[in-house]
BALOBA-1460 file (C-alpha; in Angstrom, 3 decimals):
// residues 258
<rec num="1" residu="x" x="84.681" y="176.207" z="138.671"/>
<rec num="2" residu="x" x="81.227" y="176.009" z="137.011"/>
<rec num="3" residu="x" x="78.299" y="175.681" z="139.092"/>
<rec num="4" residu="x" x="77.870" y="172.094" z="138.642"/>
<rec num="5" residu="x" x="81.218" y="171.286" z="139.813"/>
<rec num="6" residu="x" x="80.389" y="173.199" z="142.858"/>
<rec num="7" residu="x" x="78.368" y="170.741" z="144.779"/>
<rec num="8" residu="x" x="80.951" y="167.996" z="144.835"/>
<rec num="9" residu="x" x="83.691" y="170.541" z="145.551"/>
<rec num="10" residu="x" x="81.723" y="171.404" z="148.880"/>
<rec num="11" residu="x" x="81.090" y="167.916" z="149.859"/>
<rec num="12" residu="x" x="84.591" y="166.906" z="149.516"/>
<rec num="13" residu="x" x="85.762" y="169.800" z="151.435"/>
<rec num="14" residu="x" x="83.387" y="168.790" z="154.270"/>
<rec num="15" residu="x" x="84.395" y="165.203" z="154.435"/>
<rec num="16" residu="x" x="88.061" y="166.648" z="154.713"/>
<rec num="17" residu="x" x="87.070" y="168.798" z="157.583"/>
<rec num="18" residu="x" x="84.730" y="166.306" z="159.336"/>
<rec num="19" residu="x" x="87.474" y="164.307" z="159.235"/>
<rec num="20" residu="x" x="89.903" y="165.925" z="160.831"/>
<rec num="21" residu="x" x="86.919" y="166.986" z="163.234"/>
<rec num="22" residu="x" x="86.000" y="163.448" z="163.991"/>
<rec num="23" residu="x" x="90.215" y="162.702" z="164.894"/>
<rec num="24" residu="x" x="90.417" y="166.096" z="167.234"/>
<rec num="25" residu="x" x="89.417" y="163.916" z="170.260"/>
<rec num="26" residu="x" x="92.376" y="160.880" z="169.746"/>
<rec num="27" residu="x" x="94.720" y="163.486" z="168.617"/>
<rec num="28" residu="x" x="94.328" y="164.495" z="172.391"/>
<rec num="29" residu="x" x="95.320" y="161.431" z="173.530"/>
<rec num="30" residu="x" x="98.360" y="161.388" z="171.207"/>
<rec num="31" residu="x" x="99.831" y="164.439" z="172.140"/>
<rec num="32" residu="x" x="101.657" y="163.520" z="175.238"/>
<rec num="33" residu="x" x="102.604" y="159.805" z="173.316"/>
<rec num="34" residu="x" x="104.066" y="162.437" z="170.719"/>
<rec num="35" residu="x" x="105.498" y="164.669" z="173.245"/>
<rec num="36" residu="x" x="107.001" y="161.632" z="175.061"/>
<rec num="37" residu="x" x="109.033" y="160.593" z="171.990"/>
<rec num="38" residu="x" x="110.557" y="163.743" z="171.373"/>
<rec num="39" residu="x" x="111.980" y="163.941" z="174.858"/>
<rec num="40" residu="x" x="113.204" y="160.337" z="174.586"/>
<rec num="41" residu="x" x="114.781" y="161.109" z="171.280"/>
<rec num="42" residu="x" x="118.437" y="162.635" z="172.295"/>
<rec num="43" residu="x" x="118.879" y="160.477" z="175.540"/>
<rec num="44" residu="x" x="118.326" y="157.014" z="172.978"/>
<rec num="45" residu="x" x="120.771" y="157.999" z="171.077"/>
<rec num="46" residu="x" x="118.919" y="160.078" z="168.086"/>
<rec num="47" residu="x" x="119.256" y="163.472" z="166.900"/>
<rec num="48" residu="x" x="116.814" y="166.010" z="167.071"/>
<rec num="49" residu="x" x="116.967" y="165.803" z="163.186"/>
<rec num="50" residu="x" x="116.456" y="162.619" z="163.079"/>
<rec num="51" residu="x" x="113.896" y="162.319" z="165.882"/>
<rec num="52" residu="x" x="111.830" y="164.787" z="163.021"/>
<rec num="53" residu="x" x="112.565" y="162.739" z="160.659"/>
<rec num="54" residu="x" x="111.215" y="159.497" z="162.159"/>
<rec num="55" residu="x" x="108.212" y="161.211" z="162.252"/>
<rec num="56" residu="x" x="107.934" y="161.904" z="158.956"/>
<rec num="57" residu="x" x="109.021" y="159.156" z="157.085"/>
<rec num="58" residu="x" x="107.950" y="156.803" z="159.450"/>
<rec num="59" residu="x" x="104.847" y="157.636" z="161.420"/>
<rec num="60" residu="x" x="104.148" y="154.858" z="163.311"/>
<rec num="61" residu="x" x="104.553" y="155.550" z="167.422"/>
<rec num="62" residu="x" x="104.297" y="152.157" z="168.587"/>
<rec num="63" residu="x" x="107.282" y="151.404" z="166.242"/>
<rec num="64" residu="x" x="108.826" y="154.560" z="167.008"/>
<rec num="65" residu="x" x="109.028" y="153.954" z="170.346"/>
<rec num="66" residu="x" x="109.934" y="150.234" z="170.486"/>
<rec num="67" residu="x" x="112.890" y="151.621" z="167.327"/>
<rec num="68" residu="x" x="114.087" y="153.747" z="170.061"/>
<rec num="69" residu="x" x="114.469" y="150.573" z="172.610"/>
<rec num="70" residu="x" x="116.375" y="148.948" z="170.354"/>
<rec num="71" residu="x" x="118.671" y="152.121" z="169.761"/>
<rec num="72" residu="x" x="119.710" y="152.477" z="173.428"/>
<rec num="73" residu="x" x="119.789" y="148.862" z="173.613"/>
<rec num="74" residu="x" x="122.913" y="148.602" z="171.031"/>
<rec num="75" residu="x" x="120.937" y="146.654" z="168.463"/>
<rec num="76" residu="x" x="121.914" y="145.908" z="164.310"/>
<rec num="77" residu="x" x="119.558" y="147.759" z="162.396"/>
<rec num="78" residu="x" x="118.562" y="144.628" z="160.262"/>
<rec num="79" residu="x" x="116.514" y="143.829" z="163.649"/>
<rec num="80" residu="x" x="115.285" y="147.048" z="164.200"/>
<rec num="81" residu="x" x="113.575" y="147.528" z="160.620"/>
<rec num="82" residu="x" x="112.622" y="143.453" z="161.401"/>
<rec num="83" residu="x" x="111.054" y="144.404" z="164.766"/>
<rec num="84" residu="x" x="109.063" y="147.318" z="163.745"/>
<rec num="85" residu="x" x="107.614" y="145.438" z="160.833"/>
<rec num="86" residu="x" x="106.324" y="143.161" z="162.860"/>
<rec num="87" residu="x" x="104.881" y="145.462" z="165.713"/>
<rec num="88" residu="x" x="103.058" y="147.172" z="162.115"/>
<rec num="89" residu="x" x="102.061" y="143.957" z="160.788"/>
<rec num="90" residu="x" x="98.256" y="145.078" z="162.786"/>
<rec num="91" residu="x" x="98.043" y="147.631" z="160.159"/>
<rec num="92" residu="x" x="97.639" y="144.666" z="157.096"/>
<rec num="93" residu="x" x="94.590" y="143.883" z="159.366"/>
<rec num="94" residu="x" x="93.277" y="147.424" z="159.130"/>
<rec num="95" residu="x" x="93.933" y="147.675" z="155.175"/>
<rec num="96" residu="x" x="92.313" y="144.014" z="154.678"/>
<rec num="97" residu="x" x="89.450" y="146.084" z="156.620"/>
<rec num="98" residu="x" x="88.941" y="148.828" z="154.180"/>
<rec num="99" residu="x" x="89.893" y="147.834" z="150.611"/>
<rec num="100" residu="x" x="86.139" y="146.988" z="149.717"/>
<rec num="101" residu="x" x="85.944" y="149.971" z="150.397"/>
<rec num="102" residu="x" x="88.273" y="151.948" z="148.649"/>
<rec num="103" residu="x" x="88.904" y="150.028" z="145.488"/>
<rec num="104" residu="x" x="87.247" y="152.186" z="142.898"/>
<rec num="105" residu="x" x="90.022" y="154.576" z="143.908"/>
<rec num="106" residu="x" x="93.102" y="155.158" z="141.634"/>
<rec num="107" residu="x" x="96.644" y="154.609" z="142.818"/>
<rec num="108" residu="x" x="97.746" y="158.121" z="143.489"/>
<rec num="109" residu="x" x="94.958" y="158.173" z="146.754"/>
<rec num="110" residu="x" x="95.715" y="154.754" z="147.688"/>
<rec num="111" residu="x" x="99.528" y="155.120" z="148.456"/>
<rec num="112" residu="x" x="99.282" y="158.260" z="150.859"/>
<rec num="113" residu="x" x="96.236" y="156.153" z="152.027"/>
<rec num="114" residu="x" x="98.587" y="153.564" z="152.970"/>
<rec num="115" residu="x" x="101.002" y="155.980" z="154.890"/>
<rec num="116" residu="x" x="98.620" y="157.560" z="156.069"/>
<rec num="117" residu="x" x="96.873" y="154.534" z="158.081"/>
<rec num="118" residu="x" x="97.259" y="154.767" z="162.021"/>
<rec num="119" residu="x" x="95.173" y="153.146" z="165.137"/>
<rec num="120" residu="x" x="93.397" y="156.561" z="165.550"/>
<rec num="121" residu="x" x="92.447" y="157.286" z="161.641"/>
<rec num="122" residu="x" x="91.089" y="153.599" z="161.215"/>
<rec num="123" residu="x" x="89.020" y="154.025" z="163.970"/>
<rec num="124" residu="x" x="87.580" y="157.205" z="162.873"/>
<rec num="125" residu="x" x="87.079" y="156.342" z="159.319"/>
<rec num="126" residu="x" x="85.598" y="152.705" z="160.164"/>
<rec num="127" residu="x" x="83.137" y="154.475" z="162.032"/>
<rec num="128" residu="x" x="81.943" y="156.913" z="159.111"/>
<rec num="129" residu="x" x="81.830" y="153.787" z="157.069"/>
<rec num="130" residu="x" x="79.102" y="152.398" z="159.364"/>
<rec num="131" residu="x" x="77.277" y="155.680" z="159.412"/>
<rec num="132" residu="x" x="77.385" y="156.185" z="155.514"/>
<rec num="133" residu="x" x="76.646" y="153.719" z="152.745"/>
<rec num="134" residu="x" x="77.775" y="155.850" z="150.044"/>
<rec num="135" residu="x" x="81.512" y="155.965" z="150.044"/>
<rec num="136" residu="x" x="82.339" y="157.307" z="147.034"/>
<rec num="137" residu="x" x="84.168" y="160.479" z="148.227"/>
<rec num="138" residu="x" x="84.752" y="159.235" z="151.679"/>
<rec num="139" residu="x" x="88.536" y="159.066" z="150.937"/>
<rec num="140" residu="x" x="88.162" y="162.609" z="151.241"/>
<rec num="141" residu="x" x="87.432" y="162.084" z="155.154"/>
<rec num="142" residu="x" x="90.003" y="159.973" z="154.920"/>
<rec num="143" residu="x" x="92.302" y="162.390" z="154.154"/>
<rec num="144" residu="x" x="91.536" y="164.796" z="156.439"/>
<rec num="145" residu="x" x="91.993" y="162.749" z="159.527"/>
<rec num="146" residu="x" x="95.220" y="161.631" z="158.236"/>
<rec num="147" residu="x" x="96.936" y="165.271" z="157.620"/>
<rec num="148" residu="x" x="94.851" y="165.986" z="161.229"/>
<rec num="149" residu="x" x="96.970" y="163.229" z="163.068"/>
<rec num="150" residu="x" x="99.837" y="163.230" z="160.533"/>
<rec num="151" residu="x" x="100.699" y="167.277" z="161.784"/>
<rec num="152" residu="x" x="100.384" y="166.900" z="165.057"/>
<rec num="153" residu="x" x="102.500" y="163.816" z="165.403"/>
<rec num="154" residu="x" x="104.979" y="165.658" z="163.967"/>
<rec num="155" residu="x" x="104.014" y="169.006" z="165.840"/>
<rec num="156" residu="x" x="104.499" y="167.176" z="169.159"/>
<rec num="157" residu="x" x="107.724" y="165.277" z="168.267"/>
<rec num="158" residu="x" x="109.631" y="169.013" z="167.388"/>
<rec num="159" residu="x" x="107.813" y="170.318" z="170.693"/>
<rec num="160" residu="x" x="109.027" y="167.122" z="172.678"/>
<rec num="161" residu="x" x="112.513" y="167.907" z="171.631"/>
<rec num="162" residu="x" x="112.449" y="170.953" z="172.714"/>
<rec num="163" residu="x" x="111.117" y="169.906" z="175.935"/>
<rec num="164" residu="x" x="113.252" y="167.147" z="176.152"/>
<rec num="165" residu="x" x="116.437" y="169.690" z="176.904"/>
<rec num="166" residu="x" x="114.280" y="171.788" z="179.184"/>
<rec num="167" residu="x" x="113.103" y="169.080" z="181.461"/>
<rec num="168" residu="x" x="115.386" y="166.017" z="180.922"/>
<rec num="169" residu="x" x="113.272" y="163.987" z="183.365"/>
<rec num="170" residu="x" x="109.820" y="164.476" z="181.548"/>
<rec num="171" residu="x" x="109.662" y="160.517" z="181.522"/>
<rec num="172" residu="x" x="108.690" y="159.998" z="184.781"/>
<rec num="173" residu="x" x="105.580" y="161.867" z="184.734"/>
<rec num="174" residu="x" x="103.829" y="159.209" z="183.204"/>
<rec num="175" residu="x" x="102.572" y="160.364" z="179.892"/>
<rec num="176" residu="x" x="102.356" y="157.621" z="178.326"/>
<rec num="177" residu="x" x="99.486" y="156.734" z="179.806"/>
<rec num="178" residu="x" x="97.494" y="159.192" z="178.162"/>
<rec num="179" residu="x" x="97.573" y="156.286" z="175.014"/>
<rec num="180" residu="x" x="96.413" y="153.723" z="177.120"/>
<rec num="181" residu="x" x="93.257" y="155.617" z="177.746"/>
<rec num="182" residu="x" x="92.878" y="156.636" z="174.151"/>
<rec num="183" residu="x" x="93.266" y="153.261" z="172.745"/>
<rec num="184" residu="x" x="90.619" y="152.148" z="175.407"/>
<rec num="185" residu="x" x="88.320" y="155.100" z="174.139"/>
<rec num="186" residu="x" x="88.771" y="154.396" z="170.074"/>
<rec num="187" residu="x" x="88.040" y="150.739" z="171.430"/>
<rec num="188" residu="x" x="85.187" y="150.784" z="173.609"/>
<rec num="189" residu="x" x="82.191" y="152.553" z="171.281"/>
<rec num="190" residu="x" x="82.301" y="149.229" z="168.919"/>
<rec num="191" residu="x" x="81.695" y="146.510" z="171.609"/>
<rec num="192" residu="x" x="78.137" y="146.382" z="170.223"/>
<rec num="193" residu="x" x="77.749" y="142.569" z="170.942"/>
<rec num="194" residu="x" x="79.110" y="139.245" z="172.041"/>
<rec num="195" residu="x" x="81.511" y="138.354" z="169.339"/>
<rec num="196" residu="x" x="83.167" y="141.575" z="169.835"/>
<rec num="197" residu="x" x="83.620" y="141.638" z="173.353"/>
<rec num="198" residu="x" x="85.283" y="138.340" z="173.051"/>
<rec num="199" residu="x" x="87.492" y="139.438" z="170.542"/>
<rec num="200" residu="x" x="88.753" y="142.005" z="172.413"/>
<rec num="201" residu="x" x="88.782" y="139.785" z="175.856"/>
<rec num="202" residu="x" x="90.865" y="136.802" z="174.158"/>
<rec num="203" residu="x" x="93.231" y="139.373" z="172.423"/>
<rec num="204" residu="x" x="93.888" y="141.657" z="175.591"/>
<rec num="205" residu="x" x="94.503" y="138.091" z="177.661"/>
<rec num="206" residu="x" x="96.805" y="136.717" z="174.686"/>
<rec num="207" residu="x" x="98.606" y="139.807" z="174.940"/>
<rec num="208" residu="x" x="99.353" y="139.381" z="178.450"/>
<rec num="209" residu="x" x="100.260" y="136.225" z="177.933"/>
<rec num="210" residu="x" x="102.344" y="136.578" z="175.358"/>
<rec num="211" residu="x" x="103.951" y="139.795" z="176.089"/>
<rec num="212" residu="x" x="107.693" y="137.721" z="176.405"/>
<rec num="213" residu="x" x="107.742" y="136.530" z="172.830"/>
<rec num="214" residu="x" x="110.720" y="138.394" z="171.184"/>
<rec num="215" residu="x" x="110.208" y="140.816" z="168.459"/>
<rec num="216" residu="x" x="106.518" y="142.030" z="169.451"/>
<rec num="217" residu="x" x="105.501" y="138.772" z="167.919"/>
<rec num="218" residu="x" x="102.403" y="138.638" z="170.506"/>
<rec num="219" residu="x" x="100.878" y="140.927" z="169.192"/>
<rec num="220" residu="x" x="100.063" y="139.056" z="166.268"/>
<rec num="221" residu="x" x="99.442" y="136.262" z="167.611"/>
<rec num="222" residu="x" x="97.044" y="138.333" z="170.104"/>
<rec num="223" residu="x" x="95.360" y="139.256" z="167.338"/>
<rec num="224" residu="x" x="94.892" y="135.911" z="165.481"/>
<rec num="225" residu="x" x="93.534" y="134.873" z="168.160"/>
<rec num="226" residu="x" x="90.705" y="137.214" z="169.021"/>
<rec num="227" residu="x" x="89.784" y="137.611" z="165.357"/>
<rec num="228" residu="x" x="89.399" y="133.538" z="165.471"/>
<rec num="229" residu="x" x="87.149" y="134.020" z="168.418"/>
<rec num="230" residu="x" x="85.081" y="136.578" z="167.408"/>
<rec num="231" residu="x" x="84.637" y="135.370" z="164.362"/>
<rec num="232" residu="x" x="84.038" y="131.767" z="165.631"/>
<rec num="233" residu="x" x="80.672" y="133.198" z="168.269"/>
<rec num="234" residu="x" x="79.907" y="135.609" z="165.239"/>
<rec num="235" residu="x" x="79.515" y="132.046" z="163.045"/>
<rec num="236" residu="x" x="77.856" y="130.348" z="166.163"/>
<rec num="237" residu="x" x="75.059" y="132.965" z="166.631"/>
<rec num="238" residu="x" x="74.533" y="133.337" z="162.646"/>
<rec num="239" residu="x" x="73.826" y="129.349" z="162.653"/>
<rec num="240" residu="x" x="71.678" y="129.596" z="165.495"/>
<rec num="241" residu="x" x="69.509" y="132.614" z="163.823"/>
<rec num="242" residu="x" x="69.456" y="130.471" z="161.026"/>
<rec num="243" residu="x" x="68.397" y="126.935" z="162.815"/>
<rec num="244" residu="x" x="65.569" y="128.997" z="164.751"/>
<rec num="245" residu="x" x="64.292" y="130.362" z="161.157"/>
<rec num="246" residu="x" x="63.970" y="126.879" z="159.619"/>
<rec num="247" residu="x" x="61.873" y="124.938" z="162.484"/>
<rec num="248" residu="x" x="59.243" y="126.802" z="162.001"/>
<rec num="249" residu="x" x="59.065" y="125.674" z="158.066"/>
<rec num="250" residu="x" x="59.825" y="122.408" z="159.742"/>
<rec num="251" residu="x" x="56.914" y="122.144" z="161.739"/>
<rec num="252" residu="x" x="54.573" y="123.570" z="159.375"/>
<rec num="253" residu="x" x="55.396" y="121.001" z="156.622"/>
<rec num="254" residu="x" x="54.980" y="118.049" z="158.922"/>
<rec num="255" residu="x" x="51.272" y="119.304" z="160.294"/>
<rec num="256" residu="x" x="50.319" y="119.683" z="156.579"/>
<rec num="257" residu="x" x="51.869" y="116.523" z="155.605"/>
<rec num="258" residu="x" x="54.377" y="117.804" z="153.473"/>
């Protein structure tokens, strides 16, 4: 390594490690949700093997979870992989997100980039992307959240299995919660004004509201609809900055006659 290559080296390697700093706190959150799905694993029906395996092919909790409903439930895998697409179908709204920001990259970062895209790693890199203009080795930060959150899902899983036949009744302590307050937390520090408050409002309500549609399918349509209302008051407010910027030039050109 010459000395000029040095300086980029370094950066890179502390973008990797503030990003796997920056995902420490969510990965807190996750470890009981990880935990929980190991011990769930053998009584639904999966093997311990392929309890791991989910994990690492699949990575996805929400989907893991709802796949393992569906298990114990008896149902054809055609609607499993159907369900569990949709319940991911968030995650299109999350790339749509970030590939302004990540198209000078090549192919070979964008694919793990892809698998490597959770609730908890979006949240932490959109929030370096607001704090940093310069995002050329960003995916770097990227990276390093995603290996953070990507081992210790799987981590937790292996050590939920082996829980899982130590204390078969693990599920009734109510870890699950634990996600519930870190989804709240990744949430919360971006409700910086009206449009996003009302995004999340109208979502969370639509998700309540729709919470009987089959196949997850309110979530999406949760999310429709508080993207369509925060982006509606974001509209509003911009055409009201913009109306309240003209009358002066208004005014002034009818007192000079113009």
């Amino acid at each position: 390594m010459t000395t000029t290559d040095y300086p980029l080296a370094e950066r890179r390697r502390q973008e990797f490690v503030a990003g796997a700093r920056a995902t420490i706190p969510l990965i807190v959150g996750a470890i009981p949700f990880g935990i929980l799905f190991g011990t769930l694993a053998e009584p639904s029906g999966l093997s311990a093997l392929g309890a791991l395996a989910m994990s690492l092919i699949v990575f996805a909790g929400a989907s893991q979870f709802i796949a393992l409903g569906l298990l114990t439930a008896g149902a054809a895998m055609p609607v499993i992989i159907a369900t569990t697409l949709v319940v991911n179908l968030r995650h299109m709204l999350y790339a749509a997100n970030l590939v302004p920001k990540i198209r000078h990259l090549p192919q070979r970062w964008r694919i793990p980039m892809a698998f490597g895209l959770t609730d908890e790693t979006f949240a932490a890199v959109s929030n370096r992307y607001l704090q940093q203009e310069d995002s050329r080795e960003l995916h770097w930060f990227y990276l390093g959240s995603f290996l953070a959150m990507y081992s210790n899902w799987v981590l937790c899983t292996a050590l939920g299995v082996g829980l899982g036949k130590m204390f078969p009744d693990m599920t009734r302590w109510g870890l699950d919660f634990a996600m519930s307050v870190t989804f709240i937390g990744m949430v919360v520090p971006y409700l910086r004004n009206t449009p996003m408050w009302a995004a999340v409002i109208v979502s969370g309500a639509m998700a309540i509201a729709t919470a009987g549609m089959p196949h997850k399918l309110g979530l999406m349509v949760a999310a429709i609809c508080g993207i369509a209302a925060g982006l509606s008051l974001h509209l509003l407010k911009r055409r009201g900055e913009m109306t309240k910027h003209e009358q002066p030039a208004v005014k002034h050109g009818e007192e000079t006659g113009g």
